[in-house]
C-alpha positions, 0 to 999 in steps of 0.5 A, spaced: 351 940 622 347 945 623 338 946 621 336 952 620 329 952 623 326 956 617 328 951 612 323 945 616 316 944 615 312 946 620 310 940 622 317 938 622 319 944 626 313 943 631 316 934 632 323 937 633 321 942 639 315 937 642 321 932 642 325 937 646 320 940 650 317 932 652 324 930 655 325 928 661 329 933 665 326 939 661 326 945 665 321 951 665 322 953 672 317 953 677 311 956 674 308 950 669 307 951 662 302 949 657 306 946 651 303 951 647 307 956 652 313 953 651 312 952 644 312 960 643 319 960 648 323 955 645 320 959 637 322 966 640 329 963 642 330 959 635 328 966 632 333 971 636 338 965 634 339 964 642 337 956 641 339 952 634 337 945 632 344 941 630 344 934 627 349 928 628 350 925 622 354 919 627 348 917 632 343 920 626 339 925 631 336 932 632 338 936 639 337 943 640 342 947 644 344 954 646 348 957 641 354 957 646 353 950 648 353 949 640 360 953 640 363 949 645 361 943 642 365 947 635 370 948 639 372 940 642 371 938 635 375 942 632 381 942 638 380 934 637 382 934 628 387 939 631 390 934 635 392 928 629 
């Protein structure tokens, strides 16, 4: 399911993206940001639609993906129901 970030409080908006930003394995390149940068990166893709925030009622958890990985993931679930 998909969360619109401008129907979170911003405290709630800012947890989902220190969450995010805080994983292991989180990337930036090679120049190191400070969170507040990574903040304003991650708010700009949210905004122009490029990042959403998706809910997974089964494992009840908040994840943030690209637009296109969100629509591949549409695309399995669909193609799984399909297949019964």
């Amino acid at each position: 399911m998909l969360i619109p970030f401008d129907q979170l409080s911003q405290d709630a908006l800012q947890g989902v993206m220190d969450s995010y930003i805080n994983r292991e394995g989180t990337d930036y390149g090679d120049v190191e940001m400070d969170l507040a940068s990574k903040r304003n990166q991650l708010l700009a893709l949210l905004k122009k639609g490029e990042v959403v925030i998706v809910f997974d009622a089964a494992s009840e958890t908040i994840n943030l993906l690209s637009k296109r990985d969100y629509a591949l993931l549409q695309q399995q679930a669909d193609q799984s129901s399909s297949d019964y």
